[in-house]
N, CA, C and O atoms as a Tripos MOL2 file, in Angstrom:
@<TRIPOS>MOLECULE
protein
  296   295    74     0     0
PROTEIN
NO_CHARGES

@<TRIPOS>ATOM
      1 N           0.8550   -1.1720    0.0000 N.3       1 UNK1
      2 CA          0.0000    0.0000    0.0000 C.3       1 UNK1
      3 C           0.9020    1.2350    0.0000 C.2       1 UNK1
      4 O           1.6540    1.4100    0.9580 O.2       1 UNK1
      5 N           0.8750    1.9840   -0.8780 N.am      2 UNK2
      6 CA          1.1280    3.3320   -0.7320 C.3       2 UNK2
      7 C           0.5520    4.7640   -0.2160 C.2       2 UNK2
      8 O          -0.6150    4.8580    0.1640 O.2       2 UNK2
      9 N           1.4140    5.8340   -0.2270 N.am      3 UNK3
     10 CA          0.6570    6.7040    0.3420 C.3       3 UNK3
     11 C          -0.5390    7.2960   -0.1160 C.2       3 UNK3
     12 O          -1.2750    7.8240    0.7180 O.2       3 UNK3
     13 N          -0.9000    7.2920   -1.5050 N.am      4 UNK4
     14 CA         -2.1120    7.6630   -1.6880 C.3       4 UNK4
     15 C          -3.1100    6.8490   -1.7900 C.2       4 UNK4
     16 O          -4.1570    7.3360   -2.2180 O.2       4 UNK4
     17 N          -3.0860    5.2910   -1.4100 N.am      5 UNK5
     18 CA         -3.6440    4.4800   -0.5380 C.3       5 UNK5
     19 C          -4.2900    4.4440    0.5060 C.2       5 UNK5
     20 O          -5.4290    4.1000    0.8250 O.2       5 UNK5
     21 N          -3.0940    4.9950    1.1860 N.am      6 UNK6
     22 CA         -3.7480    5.4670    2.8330 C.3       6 UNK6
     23 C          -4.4700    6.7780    2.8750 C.2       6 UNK6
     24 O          -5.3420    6.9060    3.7340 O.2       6 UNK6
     25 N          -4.2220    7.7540    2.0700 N.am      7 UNK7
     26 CA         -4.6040    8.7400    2.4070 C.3       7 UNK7
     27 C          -6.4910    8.7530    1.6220 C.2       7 UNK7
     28 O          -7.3210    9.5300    2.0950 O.2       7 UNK7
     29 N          -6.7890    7.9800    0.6740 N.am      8 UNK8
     30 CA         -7.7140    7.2320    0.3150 C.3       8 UNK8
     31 C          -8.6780    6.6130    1.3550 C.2       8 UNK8
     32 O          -9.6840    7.1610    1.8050 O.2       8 UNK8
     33 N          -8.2500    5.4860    1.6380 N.am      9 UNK9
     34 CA         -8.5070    4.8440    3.3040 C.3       9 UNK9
     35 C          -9.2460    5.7460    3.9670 C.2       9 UNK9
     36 O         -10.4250    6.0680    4.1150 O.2       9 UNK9
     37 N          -7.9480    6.1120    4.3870 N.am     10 UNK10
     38 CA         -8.4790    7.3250    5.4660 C.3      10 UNK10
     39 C          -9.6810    8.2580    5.4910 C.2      10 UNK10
     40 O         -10.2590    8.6250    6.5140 O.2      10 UNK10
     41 N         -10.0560    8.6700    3.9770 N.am     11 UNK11
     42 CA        -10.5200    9.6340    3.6890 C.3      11 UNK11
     43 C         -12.3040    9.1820    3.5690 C.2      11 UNK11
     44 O         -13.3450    9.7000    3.9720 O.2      11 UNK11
     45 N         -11.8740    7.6430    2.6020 N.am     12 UNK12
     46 CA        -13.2250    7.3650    2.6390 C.3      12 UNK12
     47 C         -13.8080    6.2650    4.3690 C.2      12 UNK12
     48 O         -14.9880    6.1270    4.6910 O.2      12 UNK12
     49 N         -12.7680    5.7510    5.0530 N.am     13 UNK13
     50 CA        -12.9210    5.4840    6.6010 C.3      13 UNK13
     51 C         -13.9560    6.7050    7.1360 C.2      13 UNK13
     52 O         -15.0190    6.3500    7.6440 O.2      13 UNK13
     53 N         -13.7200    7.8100    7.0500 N.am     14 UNK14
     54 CA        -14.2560    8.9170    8.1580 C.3      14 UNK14
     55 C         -15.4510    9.6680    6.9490 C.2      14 UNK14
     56 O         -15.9110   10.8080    7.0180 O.2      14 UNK14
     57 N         -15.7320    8.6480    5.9130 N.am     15 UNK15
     58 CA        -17.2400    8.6390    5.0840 C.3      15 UNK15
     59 C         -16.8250   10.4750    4.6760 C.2      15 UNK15
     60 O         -17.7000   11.3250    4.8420 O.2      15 UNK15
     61 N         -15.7490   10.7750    4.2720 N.am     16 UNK16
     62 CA        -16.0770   11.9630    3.0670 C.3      16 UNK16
     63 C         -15.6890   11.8500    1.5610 C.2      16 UNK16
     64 O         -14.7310   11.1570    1.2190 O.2      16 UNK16
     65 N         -16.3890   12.4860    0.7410 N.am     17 UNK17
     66 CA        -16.1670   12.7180   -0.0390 C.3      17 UNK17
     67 C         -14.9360   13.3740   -0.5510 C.2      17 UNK17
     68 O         -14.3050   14.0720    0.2420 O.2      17 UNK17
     69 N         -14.4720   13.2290   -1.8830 N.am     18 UNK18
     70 CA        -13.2400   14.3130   -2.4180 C.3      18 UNK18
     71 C         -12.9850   15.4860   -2.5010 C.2      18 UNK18
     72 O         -11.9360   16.1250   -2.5680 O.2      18 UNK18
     73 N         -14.9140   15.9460   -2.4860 N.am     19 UNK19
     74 CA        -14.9390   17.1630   -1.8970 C.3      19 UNK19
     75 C         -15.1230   17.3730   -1.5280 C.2      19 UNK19
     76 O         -15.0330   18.5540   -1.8630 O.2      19 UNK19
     77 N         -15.7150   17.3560   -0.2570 N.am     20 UNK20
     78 CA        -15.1530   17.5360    1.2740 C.3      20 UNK20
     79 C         -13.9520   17.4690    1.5910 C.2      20 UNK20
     80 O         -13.7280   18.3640    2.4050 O.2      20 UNK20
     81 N         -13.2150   16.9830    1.4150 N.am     21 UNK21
     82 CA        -11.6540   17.1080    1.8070 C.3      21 UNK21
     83 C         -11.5790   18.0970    1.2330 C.2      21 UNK21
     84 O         -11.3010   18.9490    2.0770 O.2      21 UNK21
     85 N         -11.6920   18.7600   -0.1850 N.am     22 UNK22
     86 CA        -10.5190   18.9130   -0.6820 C.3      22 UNK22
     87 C         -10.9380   20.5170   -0.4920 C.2      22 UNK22
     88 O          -9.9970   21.2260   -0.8500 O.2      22 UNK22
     89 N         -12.1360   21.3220   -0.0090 N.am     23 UNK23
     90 CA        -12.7160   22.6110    0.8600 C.3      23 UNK23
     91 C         -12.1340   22.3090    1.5300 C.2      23 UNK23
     92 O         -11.1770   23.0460    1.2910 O.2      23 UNK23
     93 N         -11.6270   21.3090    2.9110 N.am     24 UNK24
     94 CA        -10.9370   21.6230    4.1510 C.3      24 UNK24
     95 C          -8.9180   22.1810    3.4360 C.2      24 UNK24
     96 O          -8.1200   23.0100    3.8720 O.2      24 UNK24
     97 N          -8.8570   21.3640    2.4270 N.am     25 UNK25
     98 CA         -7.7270   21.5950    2.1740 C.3      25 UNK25
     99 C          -7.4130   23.1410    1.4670 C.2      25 UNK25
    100 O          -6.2860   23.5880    1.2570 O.2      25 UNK25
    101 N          -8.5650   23.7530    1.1920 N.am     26 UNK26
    102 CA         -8.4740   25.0830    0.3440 C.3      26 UNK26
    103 C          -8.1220   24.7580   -0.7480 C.2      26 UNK26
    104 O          -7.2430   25.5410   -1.1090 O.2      26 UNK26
    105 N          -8.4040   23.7300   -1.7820 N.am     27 UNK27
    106 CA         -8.0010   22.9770   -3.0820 C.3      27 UNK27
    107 C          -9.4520   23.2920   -3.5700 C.2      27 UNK27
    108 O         -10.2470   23.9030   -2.8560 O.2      27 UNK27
    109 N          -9.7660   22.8280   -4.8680 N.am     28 UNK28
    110 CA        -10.4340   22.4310   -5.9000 C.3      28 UNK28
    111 C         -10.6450   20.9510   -5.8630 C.2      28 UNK28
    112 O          -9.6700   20.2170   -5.7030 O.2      28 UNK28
    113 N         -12.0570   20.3760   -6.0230 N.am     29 UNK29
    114 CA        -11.9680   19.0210   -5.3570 C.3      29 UNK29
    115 C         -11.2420   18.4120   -6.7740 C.2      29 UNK29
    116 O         -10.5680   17.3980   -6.5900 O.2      29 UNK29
    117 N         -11.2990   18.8410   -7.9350 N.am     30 UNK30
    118 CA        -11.0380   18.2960   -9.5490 C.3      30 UNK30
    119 C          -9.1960   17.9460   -9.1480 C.2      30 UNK30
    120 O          -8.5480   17.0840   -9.7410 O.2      30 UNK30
    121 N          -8.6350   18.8380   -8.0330 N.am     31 UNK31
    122 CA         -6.6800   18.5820   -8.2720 C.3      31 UNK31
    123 C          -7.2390   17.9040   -7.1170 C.2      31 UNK31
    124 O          -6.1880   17.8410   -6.4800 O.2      31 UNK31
    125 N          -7.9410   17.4480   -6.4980 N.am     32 UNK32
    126 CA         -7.5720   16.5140   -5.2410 C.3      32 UNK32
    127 C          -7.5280   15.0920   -6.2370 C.2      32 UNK32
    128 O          -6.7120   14.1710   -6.2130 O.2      32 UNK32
    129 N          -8.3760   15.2340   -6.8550 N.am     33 UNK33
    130 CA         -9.2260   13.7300   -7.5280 C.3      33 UNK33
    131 C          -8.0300   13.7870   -8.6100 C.2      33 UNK33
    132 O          -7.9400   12.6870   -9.1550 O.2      33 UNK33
    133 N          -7.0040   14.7850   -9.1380 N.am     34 UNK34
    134 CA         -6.2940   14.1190   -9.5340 C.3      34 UNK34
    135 C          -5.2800   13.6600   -8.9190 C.2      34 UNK34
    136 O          -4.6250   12.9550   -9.6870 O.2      34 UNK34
    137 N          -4.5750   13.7580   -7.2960 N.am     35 UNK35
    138 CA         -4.1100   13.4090   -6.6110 C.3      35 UNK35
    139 C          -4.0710   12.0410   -6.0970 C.2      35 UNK35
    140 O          -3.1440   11.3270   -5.7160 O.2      35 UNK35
    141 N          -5.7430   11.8170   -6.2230 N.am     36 UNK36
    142 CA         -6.0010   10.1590   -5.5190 C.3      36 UNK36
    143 C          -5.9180    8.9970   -7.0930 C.2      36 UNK36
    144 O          -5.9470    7.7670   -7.1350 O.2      36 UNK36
    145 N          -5.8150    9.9630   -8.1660 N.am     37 UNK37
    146 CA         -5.8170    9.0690   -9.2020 C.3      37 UNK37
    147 C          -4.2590    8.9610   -9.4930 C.2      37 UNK37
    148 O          -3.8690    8.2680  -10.4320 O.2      37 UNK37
    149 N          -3.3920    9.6370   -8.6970 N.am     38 UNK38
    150 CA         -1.9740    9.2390   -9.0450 C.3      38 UNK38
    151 C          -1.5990    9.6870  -10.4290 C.2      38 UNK38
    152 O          -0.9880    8.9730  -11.2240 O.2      38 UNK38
    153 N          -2.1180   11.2580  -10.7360 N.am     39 UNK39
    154 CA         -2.0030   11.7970  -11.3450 C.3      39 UNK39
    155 C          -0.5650   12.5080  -11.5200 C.2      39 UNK39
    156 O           0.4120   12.3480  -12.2510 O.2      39 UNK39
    157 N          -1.0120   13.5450  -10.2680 N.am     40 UNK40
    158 CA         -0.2300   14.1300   -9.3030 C.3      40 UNK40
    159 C           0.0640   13.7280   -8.0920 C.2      40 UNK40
    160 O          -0.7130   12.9870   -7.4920 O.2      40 UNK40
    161 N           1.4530   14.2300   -7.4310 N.am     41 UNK41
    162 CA          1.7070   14.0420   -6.0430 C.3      41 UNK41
    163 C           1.1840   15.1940   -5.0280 C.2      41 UNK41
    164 O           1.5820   16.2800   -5.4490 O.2      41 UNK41
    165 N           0.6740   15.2870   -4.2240 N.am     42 UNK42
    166 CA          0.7020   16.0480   -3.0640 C.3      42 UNK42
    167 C           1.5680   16.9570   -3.0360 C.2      42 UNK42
    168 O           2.6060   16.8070   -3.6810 O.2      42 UNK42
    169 N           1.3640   18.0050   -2.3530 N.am     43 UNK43
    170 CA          2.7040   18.7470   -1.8600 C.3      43 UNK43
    171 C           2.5960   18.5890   -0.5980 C.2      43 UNK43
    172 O           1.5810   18.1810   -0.0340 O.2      43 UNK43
    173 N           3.5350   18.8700   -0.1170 N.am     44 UNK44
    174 CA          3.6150   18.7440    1.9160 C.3      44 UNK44
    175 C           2.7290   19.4970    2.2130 C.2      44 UNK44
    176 O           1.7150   18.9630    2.6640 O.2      44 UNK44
    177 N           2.7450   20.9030    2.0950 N.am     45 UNK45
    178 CA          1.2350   21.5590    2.9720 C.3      45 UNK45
    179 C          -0.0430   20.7210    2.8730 C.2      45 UNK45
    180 O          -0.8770   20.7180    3.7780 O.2      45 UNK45
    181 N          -0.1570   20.0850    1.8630 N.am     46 UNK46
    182 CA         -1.5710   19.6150    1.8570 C.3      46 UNK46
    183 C          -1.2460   18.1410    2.6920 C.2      46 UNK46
    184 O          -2.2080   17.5920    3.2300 O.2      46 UNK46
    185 N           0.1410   17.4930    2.7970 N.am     47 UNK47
    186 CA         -0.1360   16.1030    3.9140 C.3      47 UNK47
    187 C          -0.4180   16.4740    4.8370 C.2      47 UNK47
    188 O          -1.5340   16.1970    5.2770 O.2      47 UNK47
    189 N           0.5810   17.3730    5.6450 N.am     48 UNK48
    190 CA          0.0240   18.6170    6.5170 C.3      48 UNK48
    191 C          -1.2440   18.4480    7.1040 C.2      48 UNK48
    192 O          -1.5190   17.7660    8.0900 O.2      48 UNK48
    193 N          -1.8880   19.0400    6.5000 N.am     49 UNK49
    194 CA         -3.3430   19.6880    6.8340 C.3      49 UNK49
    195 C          -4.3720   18.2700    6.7380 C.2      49 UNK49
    196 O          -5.3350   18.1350    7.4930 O.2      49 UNK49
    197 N          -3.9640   17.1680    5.5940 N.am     50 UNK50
    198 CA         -4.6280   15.8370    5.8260 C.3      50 UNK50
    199 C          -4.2870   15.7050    7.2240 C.2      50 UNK50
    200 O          -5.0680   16.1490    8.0660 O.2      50 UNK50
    201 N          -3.0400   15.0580    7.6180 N.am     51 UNK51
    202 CA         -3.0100   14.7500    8.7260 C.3      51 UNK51
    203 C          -3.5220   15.1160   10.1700 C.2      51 UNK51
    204 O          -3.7510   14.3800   11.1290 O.2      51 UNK51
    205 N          -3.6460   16.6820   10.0060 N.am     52 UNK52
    206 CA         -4.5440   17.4780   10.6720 C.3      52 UNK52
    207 C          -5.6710   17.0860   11.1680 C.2      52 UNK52
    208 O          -6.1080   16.8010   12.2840 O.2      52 UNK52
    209 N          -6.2520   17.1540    9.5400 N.am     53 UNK53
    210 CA         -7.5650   16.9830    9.4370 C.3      53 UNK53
    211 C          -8.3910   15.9830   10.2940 C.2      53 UNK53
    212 O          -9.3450   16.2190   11.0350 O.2      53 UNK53
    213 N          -7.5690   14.4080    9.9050 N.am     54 UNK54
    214 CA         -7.5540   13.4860   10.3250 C.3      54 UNK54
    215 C          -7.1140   12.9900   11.5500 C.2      54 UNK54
    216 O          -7.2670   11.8080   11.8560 O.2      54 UNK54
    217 N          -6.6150   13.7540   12.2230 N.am     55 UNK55
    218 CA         -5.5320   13.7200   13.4560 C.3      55 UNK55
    219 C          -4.9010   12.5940   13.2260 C.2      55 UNK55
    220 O          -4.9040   12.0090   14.3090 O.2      55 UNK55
    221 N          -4.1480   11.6960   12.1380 N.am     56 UNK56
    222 CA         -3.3720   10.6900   12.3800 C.3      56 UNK56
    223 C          -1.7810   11.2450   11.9330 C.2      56 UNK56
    224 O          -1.6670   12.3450   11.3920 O.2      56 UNK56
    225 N          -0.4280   10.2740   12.2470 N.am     57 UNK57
    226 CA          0.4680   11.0220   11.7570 C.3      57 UNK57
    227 C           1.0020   10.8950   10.4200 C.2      57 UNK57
    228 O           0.7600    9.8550    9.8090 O.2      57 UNK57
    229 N           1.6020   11.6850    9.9470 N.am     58 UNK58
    230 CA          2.0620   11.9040    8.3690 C.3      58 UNK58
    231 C           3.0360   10.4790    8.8240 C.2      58 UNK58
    232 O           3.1160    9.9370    7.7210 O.2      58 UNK58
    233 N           3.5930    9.8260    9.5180 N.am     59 UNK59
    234 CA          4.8010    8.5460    9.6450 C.3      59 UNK59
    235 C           3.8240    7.6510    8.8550 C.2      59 UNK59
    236 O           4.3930    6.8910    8.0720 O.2      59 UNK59
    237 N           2.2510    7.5610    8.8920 N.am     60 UNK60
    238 CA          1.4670    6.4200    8.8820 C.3      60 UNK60
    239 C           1.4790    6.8160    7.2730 C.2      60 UNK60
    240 O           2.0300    6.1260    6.4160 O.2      60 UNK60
    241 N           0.8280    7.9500    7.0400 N.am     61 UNK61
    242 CA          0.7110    8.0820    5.5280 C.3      61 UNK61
    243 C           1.9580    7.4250    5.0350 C.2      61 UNK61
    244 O           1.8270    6.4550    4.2890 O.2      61 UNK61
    245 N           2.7230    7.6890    5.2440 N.am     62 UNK62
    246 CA          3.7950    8.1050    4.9660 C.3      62 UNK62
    247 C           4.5710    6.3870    4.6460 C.2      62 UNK62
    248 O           5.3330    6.0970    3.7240 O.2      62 UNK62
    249 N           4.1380    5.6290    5.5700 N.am     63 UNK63
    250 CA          4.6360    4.4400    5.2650 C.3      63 UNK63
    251 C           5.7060    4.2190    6.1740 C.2      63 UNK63
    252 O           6.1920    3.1050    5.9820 O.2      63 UNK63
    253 N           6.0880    4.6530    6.8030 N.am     64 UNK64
    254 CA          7.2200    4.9100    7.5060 C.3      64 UNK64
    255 C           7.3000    4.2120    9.0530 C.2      64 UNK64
    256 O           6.5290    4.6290    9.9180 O.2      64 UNK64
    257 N           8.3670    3.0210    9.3930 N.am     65 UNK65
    258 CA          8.2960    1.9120   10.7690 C.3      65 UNK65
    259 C           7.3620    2.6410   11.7140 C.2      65 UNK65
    260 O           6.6120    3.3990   11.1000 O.2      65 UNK65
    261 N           7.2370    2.6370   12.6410 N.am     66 UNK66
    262 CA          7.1170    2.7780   14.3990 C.3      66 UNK66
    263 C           8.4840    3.0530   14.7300 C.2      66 UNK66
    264 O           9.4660    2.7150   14.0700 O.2      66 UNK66
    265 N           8.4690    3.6380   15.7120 N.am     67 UNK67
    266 CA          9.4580    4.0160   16.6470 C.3      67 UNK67
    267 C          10.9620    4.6290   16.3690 C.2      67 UNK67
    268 O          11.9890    4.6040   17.0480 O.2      67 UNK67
    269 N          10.5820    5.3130   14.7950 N.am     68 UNK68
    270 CA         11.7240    6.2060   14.7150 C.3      68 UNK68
    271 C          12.2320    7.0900   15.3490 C.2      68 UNK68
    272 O          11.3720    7.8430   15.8050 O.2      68 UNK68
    273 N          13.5110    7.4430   15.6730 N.am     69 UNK69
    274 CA         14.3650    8.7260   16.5650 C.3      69 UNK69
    275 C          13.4940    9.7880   16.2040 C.2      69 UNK69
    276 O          12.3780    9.3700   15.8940 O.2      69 UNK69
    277 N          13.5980   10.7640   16.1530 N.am     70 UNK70
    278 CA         13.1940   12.0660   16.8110 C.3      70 UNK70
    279 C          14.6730   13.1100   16.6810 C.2      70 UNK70
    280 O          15.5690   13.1210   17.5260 O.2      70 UNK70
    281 N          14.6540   13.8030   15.6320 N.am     71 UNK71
    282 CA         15.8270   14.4820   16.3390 C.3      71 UNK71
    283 C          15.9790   15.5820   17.3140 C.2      71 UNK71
    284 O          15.0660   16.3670   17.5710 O.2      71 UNK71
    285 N          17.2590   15.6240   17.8990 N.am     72 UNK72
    286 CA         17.3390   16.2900   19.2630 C.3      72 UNK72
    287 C          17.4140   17.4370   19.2710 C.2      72 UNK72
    288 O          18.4200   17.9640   18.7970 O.2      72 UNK72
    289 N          16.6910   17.9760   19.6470 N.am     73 UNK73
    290 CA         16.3860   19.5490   20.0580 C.3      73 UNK73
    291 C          17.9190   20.2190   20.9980 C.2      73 UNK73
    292 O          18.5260   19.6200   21.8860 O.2      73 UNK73
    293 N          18.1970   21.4710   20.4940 N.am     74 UNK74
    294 CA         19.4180   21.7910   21.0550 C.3      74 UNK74
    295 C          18.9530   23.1900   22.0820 C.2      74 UNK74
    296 O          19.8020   23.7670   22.7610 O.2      74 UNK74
@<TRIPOS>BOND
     1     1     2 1
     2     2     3 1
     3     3     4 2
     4     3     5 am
     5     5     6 1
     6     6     7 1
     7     7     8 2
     8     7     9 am
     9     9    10 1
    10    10    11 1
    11    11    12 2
    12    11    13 am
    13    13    14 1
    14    14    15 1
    15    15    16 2
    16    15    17 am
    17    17    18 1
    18    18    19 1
    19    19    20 2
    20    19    21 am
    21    21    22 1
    22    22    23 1
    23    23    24 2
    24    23    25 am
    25    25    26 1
    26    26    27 1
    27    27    28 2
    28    27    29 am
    29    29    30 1
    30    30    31 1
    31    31    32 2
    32    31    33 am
    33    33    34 1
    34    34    35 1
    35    35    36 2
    36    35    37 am
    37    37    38 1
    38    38    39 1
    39    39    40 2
    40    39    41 am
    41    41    42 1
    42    42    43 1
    43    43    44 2
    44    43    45 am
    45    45    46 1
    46    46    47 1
    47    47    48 2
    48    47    49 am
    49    49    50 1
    50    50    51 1
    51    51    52 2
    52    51    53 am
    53    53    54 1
    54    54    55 1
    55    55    56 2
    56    55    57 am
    57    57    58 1
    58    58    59 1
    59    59    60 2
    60    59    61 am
    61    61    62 1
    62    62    63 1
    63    63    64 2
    64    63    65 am
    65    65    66 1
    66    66    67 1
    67    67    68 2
    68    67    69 am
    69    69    70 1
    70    70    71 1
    71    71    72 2
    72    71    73 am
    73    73    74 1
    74    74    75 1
    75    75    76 2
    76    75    77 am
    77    77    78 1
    78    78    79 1
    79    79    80 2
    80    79    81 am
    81    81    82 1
    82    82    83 1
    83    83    84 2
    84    83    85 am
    85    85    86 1
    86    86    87 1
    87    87    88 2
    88    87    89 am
    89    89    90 1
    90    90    91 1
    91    91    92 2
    92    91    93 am
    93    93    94 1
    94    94    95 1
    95    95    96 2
    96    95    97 am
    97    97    98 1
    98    98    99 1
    99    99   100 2
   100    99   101 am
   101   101   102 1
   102   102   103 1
   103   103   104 2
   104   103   105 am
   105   105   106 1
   106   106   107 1
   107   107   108 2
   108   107   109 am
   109   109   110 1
   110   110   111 1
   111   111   112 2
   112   111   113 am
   113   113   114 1
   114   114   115 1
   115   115   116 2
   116   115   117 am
   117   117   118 1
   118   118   119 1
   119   119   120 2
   120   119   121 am
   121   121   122 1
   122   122   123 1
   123   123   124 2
   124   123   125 am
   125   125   126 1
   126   126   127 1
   127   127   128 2
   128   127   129 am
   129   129   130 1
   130   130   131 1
   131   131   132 2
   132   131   133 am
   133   133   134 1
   134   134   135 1
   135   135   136 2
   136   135   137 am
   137   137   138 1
   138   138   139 1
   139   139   140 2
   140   139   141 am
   141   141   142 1
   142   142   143 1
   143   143   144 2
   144   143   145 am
   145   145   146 1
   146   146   147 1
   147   147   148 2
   148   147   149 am
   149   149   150 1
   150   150   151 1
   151   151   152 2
   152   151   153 am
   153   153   154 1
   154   154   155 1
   155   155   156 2
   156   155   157 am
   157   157   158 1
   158   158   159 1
   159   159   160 2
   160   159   161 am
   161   161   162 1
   162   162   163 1
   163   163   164 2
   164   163   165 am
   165   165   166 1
   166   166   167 1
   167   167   168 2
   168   167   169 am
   169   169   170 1
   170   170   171 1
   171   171   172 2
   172   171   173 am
   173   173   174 1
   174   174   175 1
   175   175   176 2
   176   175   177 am
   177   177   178 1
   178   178   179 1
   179   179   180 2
   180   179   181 am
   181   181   182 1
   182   182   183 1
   183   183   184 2
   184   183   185 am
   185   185   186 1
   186   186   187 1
   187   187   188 2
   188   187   189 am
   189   189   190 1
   190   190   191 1
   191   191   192 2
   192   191   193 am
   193   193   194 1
   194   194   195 1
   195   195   196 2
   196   195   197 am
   197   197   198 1
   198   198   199 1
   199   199   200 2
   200   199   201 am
   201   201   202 1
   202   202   203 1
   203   203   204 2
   204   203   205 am
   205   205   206 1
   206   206   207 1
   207   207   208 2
   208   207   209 am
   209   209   210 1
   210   210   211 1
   211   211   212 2
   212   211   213 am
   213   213   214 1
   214   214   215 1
   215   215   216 2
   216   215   217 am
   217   217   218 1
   218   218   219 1
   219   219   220 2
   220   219   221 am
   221   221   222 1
   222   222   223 1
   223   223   224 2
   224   223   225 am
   225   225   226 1
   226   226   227 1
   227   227   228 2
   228   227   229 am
   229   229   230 1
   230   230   231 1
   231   231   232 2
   232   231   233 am
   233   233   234 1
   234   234   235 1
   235   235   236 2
   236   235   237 am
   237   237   238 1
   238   238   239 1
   239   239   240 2
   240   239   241 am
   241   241   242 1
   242   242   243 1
   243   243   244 2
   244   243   245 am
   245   245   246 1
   246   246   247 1
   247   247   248 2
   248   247   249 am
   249   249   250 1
   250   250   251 1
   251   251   252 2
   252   251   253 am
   253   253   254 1
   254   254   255 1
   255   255   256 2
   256   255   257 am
   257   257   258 1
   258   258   259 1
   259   259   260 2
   260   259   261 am
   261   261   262 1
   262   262   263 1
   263   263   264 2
   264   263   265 am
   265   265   266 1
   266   266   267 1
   267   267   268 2
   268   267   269 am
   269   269   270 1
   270   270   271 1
   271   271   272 2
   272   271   273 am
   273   273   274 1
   274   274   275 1
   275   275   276 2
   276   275   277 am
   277   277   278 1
   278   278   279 1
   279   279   280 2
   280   279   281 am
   281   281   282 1
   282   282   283 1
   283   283   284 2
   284   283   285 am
   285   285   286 1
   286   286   287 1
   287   287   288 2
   288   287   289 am
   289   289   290 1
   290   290   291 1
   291   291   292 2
   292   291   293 am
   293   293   294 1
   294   294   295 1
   295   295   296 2
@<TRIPOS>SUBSTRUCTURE
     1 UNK1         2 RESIDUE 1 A UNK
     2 UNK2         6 RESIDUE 1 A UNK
     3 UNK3        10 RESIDUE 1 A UNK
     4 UNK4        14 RESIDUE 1 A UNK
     5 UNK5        18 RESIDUE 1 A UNK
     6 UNK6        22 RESIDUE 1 A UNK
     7 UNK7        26 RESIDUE 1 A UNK
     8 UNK8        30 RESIDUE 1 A UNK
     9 UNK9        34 RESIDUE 1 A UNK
    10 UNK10       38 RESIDUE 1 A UNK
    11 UNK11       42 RESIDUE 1 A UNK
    12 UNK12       46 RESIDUE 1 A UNK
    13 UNK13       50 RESIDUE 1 A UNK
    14 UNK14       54 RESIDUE 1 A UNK
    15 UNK15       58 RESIDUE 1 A UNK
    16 UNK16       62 RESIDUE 1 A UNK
    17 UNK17       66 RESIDUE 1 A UNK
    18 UNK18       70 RESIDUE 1 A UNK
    19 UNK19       74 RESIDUE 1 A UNK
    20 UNK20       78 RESIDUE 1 A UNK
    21 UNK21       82 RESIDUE 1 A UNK
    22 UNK22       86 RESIDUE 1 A UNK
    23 UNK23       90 RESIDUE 1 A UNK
    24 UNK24       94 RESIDUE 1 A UNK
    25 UNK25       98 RESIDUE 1 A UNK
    26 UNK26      102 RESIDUE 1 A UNK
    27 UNK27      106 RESIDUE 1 A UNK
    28 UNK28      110 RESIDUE 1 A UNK
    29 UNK29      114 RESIDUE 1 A UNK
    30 UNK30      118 RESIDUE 1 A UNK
    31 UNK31      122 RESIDUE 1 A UNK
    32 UNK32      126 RESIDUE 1 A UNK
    33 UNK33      130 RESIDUE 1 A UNK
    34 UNK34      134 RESIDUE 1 A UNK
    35 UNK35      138 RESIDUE 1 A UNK
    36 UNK36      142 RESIDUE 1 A UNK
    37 UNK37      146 RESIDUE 1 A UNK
    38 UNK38      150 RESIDUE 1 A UNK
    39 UNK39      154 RESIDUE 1 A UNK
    40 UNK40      158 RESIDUE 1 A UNK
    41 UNK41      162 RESIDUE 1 A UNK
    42 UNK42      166 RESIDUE 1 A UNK
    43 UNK43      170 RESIDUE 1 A UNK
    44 UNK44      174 RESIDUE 1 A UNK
    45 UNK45      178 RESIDUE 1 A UNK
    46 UNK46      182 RESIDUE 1 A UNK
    47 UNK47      186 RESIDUE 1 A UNK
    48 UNK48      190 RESIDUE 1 A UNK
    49 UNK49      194 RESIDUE 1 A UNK
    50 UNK50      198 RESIDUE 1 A UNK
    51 UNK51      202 RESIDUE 1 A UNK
    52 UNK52      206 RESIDUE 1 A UNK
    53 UNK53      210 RESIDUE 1 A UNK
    54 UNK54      214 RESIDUE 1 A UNK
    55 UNK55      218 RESIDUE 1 A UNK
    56 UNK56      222 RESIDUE 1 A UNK
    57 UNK57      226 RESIDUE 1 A UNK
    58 UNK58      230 RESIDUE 1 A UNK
    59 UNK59      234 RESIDUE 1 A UNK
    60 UNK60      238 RESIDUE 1 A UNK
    61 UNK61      242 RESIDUE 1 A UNK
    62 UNK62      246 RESIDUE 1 A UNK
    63 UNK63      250 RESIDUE 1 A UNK
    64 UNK64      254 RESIDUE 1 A UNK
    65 UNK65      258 RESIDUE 1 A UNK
    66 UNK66      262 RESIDUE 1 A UNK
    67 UNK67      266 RESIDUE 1 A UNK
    68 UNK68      270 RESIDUE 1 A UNK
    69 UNK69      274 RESIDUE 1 A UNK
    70 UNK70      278 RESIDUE 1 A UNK
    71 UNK71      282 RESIDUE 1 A UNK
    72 UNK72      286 RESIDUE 1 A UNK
    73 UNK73      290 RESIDUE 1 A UNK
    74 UNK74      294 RESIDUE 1 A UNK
């Protein structure tokens, strides 16, 4: 599964539409829907604001293990 998999999932999990998301995102629902068609990629502000949206973390979209470091704050 990839990230616009999950972010799919996710989207239709919490029963919205493409456009519905894609008003929370300040998009046009037509560039979201080409987003989920793997048209286009995302840009970060808009994983951003998914993740937000959704309160889950961009690691999950993202594909990315459990329990990665953190880097250290100085």
């Amino acid at each position: 599964m990839d990230m616009i998999d999950r972010m799919i999932d996710t989207r239709t999990d919490a029963d919205e539409t493409q456009r519905e998301l894609a008003k929370v995102l300040g998009i046009n629902h037509i560039q979201w829907a080409k987003y989920e068609s793997k048209k286009n990629e995302p840009p970060i502000r808009y994983l951003k604001k998914f993740c937000e949206h959704y309160h889950i973390s961009a690691d999950y979209i993202l594909g990315l293990p459990k329990g990665l470091k953190w880097p250290r704050e100085k």
